[in-house]
N, C-alpha and C positions, 0 to 999 in steps of 0.2 A: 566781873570784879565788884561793881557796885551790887547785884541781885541777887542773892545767896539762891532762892529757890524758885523751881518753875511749877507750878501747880499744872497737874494732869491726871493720867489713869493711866492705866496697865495697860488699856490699849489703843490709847493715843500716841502713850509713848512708854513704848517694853521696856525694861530693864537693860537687855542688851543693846537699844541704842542711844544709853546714857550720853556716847561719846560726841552725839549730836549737837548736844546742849553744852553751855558755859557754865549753865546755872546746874546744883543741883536739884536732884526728881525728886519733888512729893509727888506718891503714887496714890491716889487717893481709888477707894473700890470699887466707883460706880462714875459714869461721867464728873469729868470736869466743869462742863456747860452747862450750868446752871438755868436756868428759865423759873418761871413763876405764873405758866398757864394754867396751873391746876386753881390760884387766886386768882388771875385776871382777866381770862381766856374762858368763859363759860359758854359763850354764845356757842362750841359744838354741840352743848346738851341740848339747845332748844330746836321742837318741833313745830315745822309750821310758819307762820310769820313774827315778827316782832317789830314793835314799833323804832328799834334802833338798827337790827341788823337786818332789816328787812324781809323779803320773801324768801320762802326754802327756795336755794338755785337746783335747777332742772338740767338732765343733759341736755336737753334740747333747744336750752336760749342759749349754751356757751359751745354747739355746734359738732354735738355726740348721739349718735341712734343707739337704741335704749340695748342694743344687741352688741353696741361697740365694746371691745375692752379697751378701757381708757391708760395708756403709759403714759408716764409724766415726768420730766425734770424740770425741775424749778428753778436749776441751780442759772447762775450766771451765763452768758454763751461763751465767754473764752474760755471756760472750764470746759468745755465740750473739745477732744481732742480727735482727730480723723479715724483712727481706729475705734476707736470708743463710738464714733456716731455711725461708723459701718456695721461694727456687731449690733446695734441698736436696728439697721434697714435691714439687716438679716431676720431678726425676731419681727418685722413688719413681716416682711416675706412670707417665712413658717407660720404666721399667726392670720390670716387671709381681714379677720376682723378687727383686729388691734389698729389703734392709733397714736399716735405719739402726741402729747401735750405739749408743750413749752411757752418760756414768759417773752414776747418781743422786748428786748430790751434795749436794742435797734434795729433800725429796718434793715441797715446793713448788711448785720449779721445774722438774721430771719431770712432774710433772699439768699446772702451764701449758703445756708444750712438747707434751703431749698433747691438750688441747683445741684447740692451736693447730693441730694438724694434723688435727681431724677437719673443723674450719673449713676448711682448705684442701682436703678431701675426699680425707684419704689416713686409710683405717683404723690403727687403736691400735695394732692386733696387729704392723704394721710397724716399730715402733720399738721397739729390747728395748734395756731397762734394767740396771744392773747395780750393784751397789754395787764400791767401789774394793777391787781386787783383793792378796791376801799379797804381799809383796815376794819373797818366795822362785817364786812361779808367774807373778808379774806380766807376765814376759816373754812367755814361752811362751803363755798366752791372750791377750795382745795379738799375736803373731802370727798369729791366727787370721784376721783383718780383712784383706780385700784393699785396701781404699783409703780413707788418712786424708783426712779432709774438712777442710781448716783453716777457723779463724776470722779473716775477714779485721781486723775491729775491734782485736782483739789476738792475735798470732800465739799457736802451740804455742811453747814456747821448750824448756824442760828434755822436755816429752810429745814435741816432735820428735825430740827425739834415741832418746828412750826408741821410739819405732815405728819409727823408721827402722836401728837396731840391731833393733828386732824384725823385720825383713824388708817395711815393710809400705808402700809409696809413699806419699807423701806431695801432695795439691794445693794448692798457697795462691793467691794475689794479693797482690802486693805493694800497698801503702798509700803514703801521705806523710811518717808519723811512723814511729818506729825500732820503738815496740809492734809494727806493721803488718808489719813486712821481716824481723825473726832470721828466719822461716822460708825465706824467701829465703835467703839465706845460707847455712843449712842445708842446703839440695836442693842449693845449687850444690855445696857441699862433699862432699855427694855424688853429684857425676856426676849428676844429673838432672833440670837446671831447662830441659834443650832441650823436654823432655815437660812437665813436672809446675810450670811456673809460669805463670798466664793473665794475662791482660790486664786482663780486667774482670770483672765478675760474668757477663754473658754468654757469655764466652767458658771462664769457671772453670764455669756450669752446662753447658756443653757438650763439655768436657772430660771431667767427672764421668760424664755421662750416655756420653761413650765408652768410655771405661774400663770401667763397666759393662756396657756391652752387647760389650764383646772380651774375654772371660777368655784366651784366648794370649795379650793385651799385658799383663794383669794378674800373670797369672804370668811373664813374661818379663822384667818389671820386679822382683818379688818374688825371683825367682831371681838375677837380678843384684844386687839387695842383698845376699843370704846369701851369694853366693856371694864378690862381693867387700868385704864391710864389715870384714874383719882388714886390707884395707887402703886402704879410700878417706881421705881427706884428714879426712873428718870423725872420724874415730875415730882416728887417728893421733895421739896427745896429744904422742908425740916431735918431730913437724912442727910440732903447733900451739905448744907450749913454745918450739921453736926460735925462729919466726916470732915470737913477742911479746918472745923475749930481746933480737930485733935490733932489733924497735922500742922497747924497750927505751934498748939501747946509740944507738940512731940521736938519741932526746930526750935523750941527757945531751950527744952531740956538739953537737946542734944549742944547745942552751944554751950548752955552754960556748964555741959559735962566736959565736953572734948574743946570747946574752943574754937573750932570751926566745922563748914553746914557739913552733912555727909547724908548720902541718899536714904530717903524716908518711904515705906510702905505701908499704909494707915491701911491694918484690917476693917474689915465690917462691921457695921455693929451685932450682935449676937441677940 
């Protein structure tokens, strides 16, 4: 009643499930989720040490052998659902060298996620723990992770952007609800939902389990983020600004034509 519109993207939130929302959809062409790593975020570029962000981090201080492949979610642990962290002890399984990363965010729920996988009969020793890391290094040891594992229940939203500036792919599954899709959104924004968005969980644990068993694809995809994230769409805040100004200007037209909001689809810029 009070907020004529909801700012998103096509695939945060599709057209067909307008009905979800009070508000009307501005659809804007490229993520909604704004960020501004590409101005404040530079410490990925740097080689080596630095007197702010310290030493390059190594697999071998944060508890990785240089033959590991490193899986990672970052996201929260209540996002993590039982079937979601079984397909995950599966691709342990199939993958003899993989490991799975995550943040302790309590000891909690680090010890249930660890009894749960002994149940599933994947050893402890495969899942390394971490507490959340200085903002000044945060980057640079999130870059260390060859492949972010989303949570499909509730996406990475702000952890997307933060890994995918860190060089690091990204897998989700899109959902029904809008929690479910920013990361959608996100992968497409940057150039890689042909790869990295599945269908189902079956098809998200068999993707996983590709990616891990192909380190060329892993770094080919890792390299094409570094190499072009100064300029894909997601980090472009000059595009994304522009794109929300016109939808924007497009809900004041629309008002002042018809009188009240009605769903808005802001093309790209050309």
């Amino acid at each position: 009643e009070f907020i004529h519109y909801l700012a998103s993207d096509r695939y945060s939130s599709p057209p067909d499930h307008a009905d979800q929302f009070s508000e009307r959809l501005m659809l804007l062409p490229h993520t909604y989720l704004t960020n501004d790593h590409r101005q404040s975020r530079r410490e990925v570029f740097i080689k080596g040490s630095d007197p702010i962000h310290g030493h390059q981090p190594t697999r071998q201080e944060l508890g990785f052998a240089e033959d590991d492949v490193i899986l990672c979610s970052f996201n929260q642990l209540y996002k993590i659902e039982p079937h979601v962290f079984a397909a995950w002890m599966r691709v342990l399984k199939k993958v003899p060298k993989a490991k799975l990363w995550l943040l302790k965010f309590t000891e909690q729920g680090a010890q249930s996620l660890l009894k749960s996988a002994s149940k599933l009969g994947v050893d402890q020793s495969r899942i390394v723990f971490h507490d959340q890391f200085p903002r000044e290094r945060e980057f640079r040891i999130k870059g260390l992770a060859e492949l972010f594992l989303d949570t499909p229940l509730f996406n990475a939203h702000t952890t997307a952007g933060d890994v995918l500036w860190s060089g690091v792919p990204i897998l989700t599954i899109p959902g029904e609800n809008f929690a479910q899709r920013v990361a959608s959104g996100m992968i497409k924004s940057a150039e890689l939902d042909h790869l990295m968005i599945a269908r189902d969980i079956a098809d998200y644990e068999a993707l996983a389990v590709k990616m891990a068993q192909r380190p060329a694809l892993r770094r080919a995809l890792s390299a094409r983020l570094r190499k072009q994230r100064d300029m894909l769409p997601l980090f472009d805040i000059q595009k994304l600004t522009s794109e929300f100004e016109r939808g924007l200007l497009i809900s004041w037209e629309v008002q002042q034509t018809f009188g009240a909001p009605f769903h808005i689809v802001v093309a790209a810029n050309q």
